[in-house]
Backbone as a printed PyTorch tensor [residue, N CA C, xyz], in Angstrom:
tensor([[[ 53.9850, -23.3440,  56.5070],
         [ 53.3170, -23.9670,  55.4100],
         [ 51.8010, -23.8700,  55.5500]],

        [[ 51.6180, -23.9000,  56.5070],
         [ 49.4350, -23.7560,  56.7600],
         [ 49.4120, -22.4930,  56.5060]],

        [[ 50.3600, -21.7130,  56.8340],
         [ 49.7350, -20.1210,  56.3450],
         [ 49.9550, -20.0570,  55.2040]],

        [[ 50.7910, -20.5100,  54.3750],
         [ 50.6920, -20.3010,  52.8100],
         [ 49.6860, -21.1480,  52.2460]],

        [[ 49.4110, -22.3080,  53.2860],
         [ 47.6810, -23.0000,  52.0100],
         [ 46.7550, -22.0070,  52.5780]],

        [[ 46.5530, -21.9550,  53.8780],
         [ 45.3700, -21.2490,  54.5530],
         [ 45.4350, -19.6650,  53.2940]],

        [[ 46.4550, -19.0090,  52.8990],
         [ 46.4270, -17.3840,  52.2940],
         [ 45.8880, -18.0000,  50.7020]],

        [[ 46.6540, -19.0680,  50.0330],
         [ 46.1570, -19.3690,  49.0620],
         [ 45.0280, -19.4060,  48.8210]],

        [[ 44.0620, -20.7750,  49.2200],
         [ 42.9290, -21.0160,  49.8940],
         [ 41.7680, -19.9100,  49.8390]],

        [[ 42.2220, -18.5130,  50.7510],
         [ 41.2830, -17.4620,  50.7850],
         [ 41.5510, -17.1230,  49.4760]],

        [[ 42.9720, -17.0350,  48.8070],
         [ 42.8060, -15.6640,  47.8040],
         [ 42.1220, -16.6110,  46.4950]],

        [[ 42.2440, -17.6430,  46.5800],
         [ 40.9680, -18.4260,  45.4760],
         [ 39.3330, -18.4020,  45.7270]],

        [[ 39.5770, -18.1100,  46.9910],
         [ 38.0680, -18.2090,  47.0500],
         [ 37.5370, -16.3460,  47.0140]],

        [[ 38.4200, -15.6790,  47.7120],
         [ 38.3720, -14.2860,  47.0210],
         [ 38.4630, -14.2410,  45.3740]],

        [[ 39.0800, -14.6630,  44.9440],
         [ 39.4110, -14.4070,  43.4920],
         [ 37.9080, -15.0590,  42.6910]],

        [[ 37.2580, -16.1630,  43.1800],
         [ 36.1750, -16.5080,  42.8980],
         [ 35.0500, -15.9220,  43.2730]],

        [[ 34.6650, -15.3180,  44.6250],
         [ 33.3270, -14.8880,  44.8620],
         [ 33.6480, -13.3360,  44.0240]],

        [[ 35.0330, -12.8410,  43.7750],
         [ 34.8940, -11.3880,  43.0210],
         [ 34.4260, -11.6010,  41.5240]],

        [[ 34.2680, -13.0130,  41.1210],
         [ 34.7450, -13.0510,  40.0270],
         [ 33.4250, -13.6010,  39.3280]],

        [[ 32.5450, -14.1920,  40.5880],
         [ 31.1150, -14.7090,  40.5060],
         [ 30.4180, -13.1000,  40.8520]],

        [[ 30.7550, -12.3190,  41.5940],
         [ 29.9830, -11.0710,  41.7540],
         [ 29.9400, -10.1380,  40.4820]],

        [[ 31.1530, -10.0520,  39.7960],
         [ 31.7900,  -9.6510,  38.5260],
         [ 30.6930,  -9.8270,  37.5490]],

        [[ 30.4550, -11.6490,  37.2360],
         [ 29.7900, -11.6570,  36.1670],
         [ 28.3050, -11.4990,  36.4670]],

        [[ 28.0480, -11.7090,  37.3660],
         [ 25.9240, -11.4190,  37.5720],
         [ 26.1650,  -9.7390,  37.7700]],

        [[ 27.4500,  -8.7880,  38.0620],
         [ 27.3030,  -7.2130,  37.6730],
         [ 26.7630,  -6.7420,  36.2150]],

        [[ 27.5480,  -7.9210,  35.1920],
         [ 27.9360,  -7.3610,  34.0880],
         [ 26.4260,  -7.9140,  33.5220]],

        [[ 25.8590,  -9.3870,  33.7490],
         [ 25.0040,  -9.5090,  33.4620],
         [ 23.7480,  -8.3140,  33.5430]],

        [[ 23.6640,  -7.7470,  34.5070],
         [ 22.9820,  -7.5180,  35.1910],
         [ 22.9820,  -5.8340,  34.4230]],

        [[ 24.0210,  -5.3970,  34.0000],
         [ 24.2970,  -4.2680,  33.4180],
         [ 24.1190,  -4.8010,  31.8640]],

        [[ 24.1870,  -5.4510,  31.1240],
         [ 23.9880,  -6.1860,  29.6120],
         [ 22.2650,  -5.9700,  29.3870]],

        [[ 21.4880,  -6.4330,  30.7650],
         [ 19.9130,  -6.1070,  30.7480],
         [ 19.6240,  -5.1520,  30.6100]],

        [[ 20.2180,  -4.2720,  31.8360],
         [ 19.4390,  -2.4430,  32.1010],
         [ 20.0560,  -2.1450,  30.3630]],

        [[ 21.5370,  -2.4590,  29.5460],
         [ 21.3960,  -1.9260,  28.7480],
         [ 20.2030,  -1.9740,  26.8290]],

        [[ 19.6910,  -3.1050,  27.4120],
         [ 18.6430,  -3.3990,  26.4870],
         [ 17.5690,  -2.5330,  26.6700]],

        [[ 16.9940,  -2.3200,  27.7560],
         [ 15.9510,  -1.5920,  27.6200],
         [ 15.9780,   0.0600,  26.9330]],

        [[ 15.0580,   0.4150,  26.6080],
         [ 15.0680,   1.3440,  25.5820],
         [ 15.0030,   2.4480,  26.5680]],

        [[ 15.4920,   3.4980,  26.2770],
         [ 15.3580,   4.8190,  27.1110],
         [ 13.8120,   5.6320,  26.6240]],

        [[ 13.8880,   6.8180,  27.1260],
         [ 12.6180,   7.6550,  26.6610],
         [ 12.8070,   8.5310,  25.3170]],

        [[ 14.0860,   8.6950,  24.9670],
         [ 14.3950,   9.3130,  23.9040],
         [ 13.9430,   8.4570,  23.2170]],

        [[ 14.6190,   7.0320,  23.0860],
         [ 14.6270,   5.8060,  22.2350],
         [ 12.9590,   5.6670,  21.8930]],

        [[ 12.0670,   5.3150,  22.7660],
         [ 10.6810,   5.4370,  22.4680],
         [ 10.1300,   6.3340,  22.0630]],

        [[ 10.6150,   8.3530,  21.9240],
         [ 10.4000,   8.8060,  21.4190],
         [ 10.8620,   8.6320,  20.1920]],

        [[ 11.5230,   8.8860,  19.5380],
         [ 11.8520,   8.7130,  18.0200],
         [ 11.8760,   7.5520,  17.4040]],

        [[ 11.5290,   5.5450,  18.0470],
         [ 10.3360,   5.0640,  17.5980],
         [  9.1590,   5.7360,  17.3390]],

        [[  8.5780,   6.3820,  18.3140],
         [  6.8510,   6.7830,  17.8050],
         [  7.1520,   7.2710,  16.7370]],

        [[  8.0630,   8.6550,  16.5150],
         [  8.2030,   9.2970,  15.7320],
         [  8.2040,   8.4190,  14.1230]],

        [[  9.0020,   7.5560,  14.1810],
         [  9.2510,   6.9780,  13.1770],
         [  7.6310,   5.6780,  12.5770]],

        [[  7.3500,   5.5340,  13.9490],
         [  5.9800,   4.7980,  13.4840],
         [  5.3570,   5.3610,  12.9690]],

        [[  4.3680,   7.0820,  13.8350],
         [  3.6360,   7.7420,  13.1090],
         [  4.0340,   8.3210,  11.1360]],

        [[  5.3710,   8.6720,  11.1970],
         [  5.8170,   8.5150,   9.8830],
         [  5.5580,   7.6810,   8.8400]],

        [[  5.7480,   6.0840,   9.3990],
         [  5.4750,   5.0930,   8.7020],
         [  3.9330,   4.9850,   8.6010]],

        [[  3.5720,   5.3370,   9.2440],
         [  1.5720,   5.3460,   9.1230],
         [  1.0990,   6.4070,   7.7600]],

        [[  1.9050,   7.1590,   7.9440],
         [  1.2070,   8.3620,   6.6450],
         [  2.1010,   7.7990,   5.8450]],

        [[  3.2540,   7.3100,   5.0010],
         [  3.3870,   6.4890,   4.4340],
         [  2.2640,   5.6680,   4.1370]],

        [[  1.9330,   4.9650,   5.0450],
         [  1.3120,   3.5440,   3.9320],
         [ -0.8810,   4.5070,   3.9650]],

        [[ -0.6480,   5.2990,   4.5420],
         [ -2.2660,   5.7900,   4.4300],
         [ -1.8510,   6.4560,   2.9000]],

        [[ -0.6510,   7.1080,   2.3750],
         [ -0.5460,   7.6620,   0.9280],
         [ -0.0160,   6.6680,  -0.1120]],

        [[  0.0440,   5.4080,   0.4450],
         [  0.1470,   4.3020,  -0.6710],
         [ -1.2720,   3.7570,  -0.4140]],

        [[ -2.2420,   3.2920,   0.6150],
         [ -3.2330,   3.1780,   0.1040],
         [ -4.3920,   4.1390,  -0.6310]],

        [[ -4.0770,   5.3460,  -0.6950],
         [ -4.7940,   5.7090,  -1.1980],
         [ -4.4950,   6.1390,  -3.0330]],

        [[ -3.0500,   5.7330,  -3.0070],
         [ -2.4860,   5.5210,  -4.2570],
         [ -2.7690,   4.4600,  -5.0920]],

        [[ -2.9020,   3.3970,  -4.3560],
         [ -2.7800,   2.6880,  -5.3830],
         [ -3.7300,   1.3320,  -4.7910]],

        [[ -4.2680,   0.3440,  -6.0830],
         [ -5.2700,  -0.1990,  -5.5790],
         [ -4.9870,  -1.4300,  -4.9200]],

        [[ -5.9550,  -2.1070,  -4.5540],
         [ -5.5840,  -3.7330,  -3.7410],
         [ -5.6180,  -4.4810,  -4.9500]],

        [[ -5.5030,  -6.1310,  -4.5130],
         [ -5.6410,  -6.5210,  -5.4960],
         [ -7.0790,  -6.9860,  -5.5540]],

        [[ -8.3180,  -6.7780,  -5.2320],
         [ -9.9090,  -6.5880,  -5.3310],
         [ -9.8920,  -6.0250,  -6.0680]],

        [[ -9.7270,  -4.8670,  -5.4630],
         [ -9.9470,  -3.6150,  -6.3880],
         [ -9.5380,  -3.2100,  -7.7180]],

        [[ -8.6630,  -4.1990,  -7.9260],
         [ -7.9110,  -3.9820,  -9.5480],
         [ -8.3840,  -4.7720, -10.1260]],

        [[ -8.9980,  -6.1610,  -9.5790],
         [ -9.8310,  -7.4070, -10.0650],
         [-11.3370,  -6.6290, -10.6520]],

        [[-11.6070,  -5.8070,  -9.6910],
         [-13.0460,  -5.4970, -10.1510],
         [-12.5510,  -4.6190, -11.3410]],

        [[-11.5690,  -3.4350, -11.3880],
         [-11.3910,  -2.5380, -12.4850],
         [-11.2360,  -3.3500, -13.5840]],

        [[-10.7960,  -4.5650, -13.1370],
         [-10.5050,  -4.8980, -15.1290],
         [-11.8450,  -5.8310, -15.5330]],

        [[-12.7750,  -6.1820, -14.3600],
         [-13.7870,  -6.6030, -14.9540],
         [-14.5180,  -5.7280, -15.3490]],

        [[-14.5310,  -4.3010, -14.8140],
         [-15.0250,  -3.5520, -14.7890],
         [-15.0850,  -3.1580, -16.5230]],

        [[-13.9860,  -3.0250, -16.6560],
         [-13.1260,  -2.8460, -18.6040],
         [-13.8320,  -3.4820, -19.6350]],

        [[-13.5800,  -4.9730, -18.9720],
         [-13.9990,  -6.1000, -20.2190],
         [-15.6120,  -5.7480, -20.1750]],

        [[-16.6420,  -5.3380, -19.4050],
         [-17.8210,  -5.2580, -19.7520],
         [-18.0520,  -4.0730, -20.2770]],

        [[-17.1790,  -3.0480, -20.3650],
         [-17.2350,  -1.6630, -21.1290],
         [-16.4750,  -2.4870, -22.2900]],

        [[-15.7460,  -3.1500, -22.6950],
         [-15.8400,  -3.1900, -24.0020],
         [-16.5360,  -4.0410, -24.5750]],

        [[-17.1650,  -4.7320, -23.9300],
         [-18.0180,  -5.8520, -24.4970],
         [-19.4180,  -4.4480, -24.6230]],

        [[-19.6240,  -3.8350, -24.2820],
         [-21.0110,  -2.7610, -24.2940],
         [-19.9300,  -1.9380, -25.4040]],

        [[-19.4960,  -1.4380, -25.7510],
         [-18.5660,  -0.4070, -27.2110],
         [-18.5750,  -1.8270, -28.4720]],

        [[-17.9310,  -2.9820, -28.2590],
         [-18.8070,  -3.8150, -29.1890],
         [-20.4010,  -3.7510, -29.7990]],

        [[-21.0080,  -4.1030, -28.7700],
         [-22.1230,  -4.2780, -28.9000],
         [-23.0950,  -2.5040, -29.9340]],

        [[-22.4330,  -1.7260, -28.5660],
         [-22.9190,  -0.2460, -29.9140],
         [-22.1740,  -0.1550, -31.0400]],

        [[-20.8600,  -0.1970, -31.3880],
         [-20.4690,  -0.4480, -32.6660],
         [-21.1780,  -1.3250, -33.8160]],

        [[-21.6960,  -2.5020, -33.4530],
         [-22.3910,  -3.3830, -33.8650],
         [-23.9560,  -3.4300, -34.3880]],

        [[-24.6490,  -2.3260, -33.3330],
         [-26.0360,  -1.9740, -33.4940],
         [-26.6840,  -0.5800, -33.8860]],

        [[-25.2330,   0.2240, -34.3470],
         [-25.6170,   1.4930, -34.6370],
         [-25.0290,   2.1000, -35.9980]],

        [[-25.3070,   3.0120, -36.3390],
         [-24.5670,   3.4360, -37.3260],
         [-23.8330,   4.9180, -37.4950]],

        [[-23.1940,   4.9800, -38.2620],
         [-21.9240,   6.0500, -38.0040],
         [-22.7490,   7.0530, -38.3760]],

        [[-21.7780,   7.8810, -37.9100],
         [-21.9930,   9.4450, -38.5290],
         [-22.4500,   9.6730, -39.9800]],

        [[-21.8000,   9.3370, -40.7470],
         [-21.6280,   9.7600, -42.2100],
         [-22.6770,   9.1420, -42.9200]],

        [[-22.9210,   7.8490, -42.1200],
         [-24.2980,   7.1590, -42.9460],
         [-25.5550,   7.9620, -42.5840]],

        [[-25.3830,   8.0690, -41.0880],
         [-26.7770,   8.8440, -40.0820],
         [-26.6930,  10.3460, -41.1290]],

        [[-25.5490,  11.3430, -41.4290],
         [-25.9480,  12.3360, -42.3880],
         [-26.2690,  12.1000, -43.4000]],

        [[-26.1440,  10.9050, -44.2820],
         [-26.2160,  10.5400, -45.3390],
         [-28.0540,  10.5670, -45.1450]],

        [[-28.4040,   9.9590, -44.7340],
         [-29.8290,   9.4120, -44.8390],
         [-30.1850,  10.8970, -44.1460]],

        [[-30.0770,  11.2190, -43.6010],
         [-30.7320,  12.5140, -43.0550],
         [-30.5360,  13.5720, -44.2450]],

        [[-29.9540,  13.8280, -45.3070],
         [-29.7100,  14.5070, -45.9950],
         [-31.0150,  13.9590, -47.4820]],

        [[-31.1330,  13.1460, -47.1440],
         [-31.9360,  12.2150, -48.0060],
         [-33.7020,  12.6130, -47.8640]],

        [[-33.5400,  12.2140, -46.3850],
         [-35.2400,  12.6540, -45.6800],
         [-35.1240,  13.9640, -46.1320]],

        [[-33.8800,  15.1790, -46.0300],
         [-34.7250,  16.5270, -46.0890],
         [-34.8000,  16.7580, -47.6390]],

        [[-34.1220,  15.9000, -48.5200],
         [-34.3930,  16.1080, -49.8630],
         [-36.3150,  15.3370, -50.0930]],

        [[-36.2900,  14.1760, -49.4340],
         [-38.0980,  14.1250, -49.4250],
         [-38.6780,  14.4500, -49.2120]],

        [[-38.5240,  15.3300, -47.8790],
         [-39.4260,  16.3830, -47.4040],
         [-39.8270,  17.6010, -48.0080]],

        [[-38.6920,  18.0460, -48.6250],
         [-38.4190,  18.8110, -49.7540],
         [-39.4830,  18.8840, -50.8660]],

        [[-39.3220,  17.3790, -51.5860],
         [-40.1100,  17.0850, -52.5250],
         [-41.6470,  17.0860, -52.2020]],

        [[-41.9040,  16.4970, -51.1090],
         [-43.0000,  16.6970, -50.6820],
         [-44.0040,  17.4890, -50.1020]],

        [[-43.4540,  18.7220, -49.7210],
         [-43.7220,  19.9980, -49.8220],
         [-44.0460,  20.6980, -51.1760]],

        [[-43.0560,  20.9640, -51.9120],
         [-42.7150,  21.1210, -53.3990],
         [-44.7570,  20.4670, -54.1450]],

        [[-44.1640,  19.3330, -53.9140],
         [-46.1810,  18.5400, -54.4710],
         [-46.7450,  19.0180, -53.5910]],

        [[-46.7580,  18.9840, -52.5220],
         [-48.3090,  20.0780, -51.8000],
         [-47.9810,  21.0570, -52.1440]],

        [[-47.6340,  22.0890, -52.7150],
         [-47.4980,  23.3910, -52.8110],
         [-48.0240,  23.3710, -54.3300]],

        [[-47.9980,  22.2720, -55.0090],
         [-48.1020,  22.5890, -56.0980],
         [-49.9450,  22.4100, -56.1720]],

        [[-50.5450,  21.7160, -55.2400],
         [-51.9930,  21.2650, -55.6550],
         [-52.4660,  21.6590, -54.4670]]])
């Protein structure tokens, strides 16, 4: 009977230190497998530098939001200045109109110096 507790006994405590060595292996193998290899960091970079010319051809596509703030202020004072010349000038058809007018006076007025 002591040799069957004494065999028990060991094979629990065998069955335990294999079984405590077991899991800090596996642990221990769960780590090394996290870390990234050299391939793995190569084709990250790869994929970073990619993602960099990406966003260098969206910024140069398209604007911030500053920059779109200033364009539309930029707008409203170009149309507030196309108001303002609409407002203080006059068209074509009038500007020939009156110019067609002066060369008929000039006309005339030549016409009387020529005559005296």
């Amino acid at each position: 009977m002591d040799y069957e507790v004494v065999t028990t006994v060991v094979g629990i405590i065998i069955t335990a230190a294999v079984s405590v060595v077991g899991y800090f292996l596996k642990r221990t193998m769960n780590r090394q497998d996290d870390f990234a290899t050299k391939e793995d960091i190569g084709r990250i970079e790869k994929q970073v530098e990619e993602h960099k010319q990406d966003i260098k051809t969206l910024n140069d596509k398209y604007a911030t939001k500053a920059e779109l703030k200033e364009i539309k202020e930029n707008i409203a004072t170009m149309r507030e200045s196309i108001e303002f010349v609409k407002n203080n000038t006059i068209n074509r058809e009038d500007f020939l109109r009156n110019i067609s007018e002066v060369k008929g006076d000039i006309k005339d007025l030549k016409d009387y110096l020529m005559k005296k």
